[in-house]
C-alpha positions, 0 to 999 in steps of 0.5 A, a space after each residue: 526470447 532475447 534479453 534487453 529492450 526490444 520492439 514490444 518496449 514502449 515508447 517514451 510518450 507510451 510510457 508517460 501515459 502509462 505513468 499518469 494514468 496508473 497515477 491517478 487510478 491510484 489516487 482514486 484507489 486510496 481516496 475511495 478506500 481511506 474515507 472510512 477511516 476519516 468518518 470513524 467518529 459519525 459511524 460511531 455515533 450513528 450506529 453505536 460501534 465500539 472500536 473492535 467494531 470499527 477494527 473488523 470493518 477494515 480487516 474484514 475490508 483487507 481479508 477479501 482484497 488479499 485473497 481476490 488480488 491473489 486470483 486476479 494477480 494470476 488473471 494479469 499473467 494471463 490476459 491484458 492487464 489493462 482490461 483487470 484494472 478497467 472493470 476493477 475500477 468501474 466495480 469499486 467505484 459503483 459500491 464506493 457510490 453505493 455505500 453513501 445510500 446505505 441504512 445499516 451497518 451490515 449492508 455498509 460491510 458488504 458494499 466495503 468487501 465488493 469495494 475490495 474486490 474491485 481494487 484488488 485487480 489495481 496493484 499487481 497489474 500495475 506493478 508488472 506493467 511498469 517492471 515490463 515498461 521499465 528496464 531494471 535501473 529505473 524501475 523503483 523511481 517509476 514505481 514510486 512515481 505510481 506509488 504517489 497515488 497512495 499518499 496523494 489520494 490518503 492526503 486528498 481524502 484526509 483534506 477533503 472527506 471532513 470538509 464534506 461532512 461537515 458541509 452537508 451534514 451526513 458522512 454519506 455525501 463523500 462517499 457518492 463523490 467519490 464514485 465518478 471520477 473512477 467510472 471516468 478514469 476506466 475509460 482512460 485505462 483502456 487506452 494503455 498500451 502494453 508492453 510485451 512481458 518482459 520487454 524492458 529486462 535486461 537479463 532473460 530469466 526462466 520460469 522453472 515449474 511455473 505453469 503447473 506450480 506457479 505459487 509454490 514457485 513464487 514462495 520458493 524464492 526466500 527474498 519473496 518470502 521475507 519481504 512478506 515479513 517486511 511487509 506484514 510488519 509495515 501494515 501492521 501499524 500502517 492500517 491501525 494508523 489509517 484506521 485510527 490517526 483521525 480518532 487519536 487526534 480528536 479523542 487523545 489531542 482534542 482536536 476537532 474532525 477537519 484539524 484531525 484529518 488535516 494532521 492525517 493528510 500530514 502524517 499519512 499523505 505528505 509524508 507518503 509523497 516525501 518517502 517515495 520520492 526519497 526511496 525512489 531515487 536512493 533504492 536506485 542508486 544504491 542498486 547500481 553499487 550493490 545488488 541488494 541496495 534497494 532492500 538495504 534502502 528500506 532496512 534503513 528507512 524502518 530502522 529510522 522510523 522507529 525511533 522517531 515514531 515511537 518518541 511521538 507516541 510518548 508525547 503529551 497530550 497537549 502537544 498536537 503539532 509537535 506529534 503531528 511533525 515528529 509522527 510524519 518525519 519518522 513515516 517518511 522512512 516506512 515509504 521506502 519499502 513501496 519503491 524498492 519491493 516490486 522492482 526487488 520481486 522483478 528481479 528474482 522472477 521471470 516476467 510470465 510470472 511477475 503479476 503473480 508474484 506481486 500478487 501473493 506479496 501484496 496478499 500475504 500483508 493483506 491478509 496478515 499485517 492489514 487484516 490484524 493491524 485494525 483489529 489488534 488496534 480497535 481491541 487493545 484500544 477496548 482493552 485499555 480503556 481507562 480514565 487517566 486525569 483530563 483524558 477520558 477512557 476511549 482517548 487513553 485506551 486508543 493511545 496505548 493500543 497504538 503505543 504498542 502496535 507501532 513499534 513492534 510492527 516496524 521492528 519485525 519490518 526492519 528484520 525482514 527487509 534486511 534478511 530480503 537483501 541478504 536472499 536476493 543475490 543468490 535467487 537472483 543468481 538462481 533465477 538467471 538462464 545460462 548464457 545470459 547476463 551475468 547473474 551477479 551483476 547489480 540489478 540495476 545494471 
């Protein structure tokens, strides 16, 4: 095999199509699955859940989306990836619909874990896809166009999901909408063409061991291990935030359902946007000055959020707008990481073995950092209930429990994105087949 683009590279109008549909799927991919989090407060009422309750629904949620996207990870490494997505598409977007028609909490649970495995095929896929369609200097600006679907389809929910239960009176009805758009979008992802694996990389890289040994491969390379750190300790706070922002605004900052997730769509959508875009174009550059800028890029991004987050954590209550706008500054820079990990991951493994890769980073955040982020939450939120002046116990316990996760969540997110640039240049090195380009070279180049 020949290093450098070559005749199984998309063309450009390929790799447009490419971009816009995998976009989409994922706005419908975070729109379907951030409906839950916008409802919490009516599931309460209905069926009488405390918040650990509501914290196991959505770790519970991540355990099977993690250990499902571990087995398809390894499926896209071995057939057209377009296909995983397609039926992973049509089977979340069926139990999405079928949510809305439910009459108990139990079956509610069950039809939430088929959702999981659905959207389990999307992110490893996608994210090899656009590592073969983009050769390594592009690569975190194209992942952060995709990564836009995540904020978009958070913002769109946070925007809309209120508005519907308000205007029909049951928080079923988003549930039912939000089924149709998926089964059409199927359809569209069939159509994609596929590059060769590995048609865009630049420098031809082994596989040592894959075929017999391919996880074990995979965690032998230490910039993949730490940006697991980093990633656990993003989704830590990331998940107790979606799964608790709208619930905060309404108990601790009184506001009403569609302000409360309008000011989610703030925090979690509109910054989301602004925090790609920005990581997107800064990872880039910096990967053609060094050959671990991208990671230093997101070190730098949690190294910001913290303060900033942690200040509007210690606001008042009375002071809605201001932690809402202090809140979403400082998550701009938690977004970084979503840019620079995937191409980061291309660059230390061979293309046969990128889903996989992507696969088992994507796993072990979901499986630590989304699956106890909610938990840890709806626990300490239980834990610290108590009346404290005007607020009553559920709005105290809620705000203390987040003023504890989020911090130390992105302290351990600066540690491992930091120590994952450390790693790269020497997996990097290690990774390159002799006589190919040379393997300290940045990248990006």
């Amino acid at each position: 095999m020949t290093p450098s683009m070559d005749r199984g590279a998309l063309t450009r109008g390929g790799r447009g199509w490419l971009l816009v549909t995998l976009t989409l799927a994922n706005v419908i991919n975070f729109y379907d699955r951030t409906i839950p989090a916008v409802i919490v407060e009516p599931l309460k009422d209905e069926f009488g859940l405390s918040d650990t309750v509501i914290g196991l629904l959505g770790g519970s949620f991540t355990i099977v989306y993690a250990i499902a996207g571990v087995l398809l990870g390894r499926l896209a490494d071995r057939v057209p990836r377009r296909f995983v997505m397609a039926g992973g598409l049509v089977l979340w977007s069926l139990f999405t619909g079928a949510s809305g028609l439910v009459q108990g909490i139990v079956l509610l649970f069950v039809f939430r874990l088929a959702v999981g495995i659905g959207e389990a095929s999307y992110g490893p896929a996608s994210n090899a896809l656009i590592c073969d369609a983009y050769e390594p200097r592009r690569r975190s600006r194209a992942i952060s166009i995709v990564s836009l679907g995540i904020p978009i389809g958070l913002l769109l929910a946070f925007l809309t999901v209120g508005v519907l239960v308000e205007a029909t009176g049951t928080w079923r009805a988003p549930f039912v909408v939000a089924a149709v758009p998926g089964l059409l979008l199927a359809a569209a992802v069939l159509l994609i063409k596929e590059p060769r694996r590995g048609a865009s990389d630049t420098v031809e890289l082994r596989a040592e061991q894959e075929e017999s040994h391919p996880y074990r491969t995979v965690l032998r390379i230490r910039t993949i291990t730490w940006l697991m750190v980093a990633g656990v300790g993003l989704q830590i706070p990331t998940y107790g935030i979606a799964t608790f922002i709208v619930p905060l605004l309404q108990r601790y900052f009184r506001l009403s359902i569609v302000p409360a997730s309008i000011g989610a769509g703030a925090i979690l959508g509109l910054a989301g946007i602004a925090g790609l875009l920005l990581g997107g174009r800064l990872a880039d550059r910096a990967a053609d000055s060094h050959p671990s800028g991208r990671l230093l890029v997101a070190a730098a991004g949690f190294a910001a959020a913290l303060p900033l987050t942690l200040v509007a954590l210690l606001l008042g209550s009375d002071a809605a707008a201001l932690f809402i706008a202090l809140f979403a500054v400082g998550w701009t820079g938690t977004q970084f990481l979503s840019a620079v990990a995937s191409p980061a991951i291309a660059d230390v493994t061979p293309p046969d073995l990128r889903a996989t890769a992507i696969a088992v980073y994507f796993a072990s955040f979901n499986l630590i950092g989304a699956t106890i982020g909610p938990i840890l939450v709806g626990v300490l939120s239980d834990a610290f209930a108590t009346p404290l002046g005007q607020l009553d116990a559920e709005a105290v316990g809620l705000h203390r429990a987040l003023l504890v996760i989020v911090p130390i969540g992105l302290a351990i997110a600066v540690l491992g994105s930091w120590r994952a640039s450390r790693a790269l240049p020497r997996d990097r090195a290690a990774m390159a087949v002799a006589g190919g380009a040379a393997p300290s070279a940045a990248p990006g180049r």
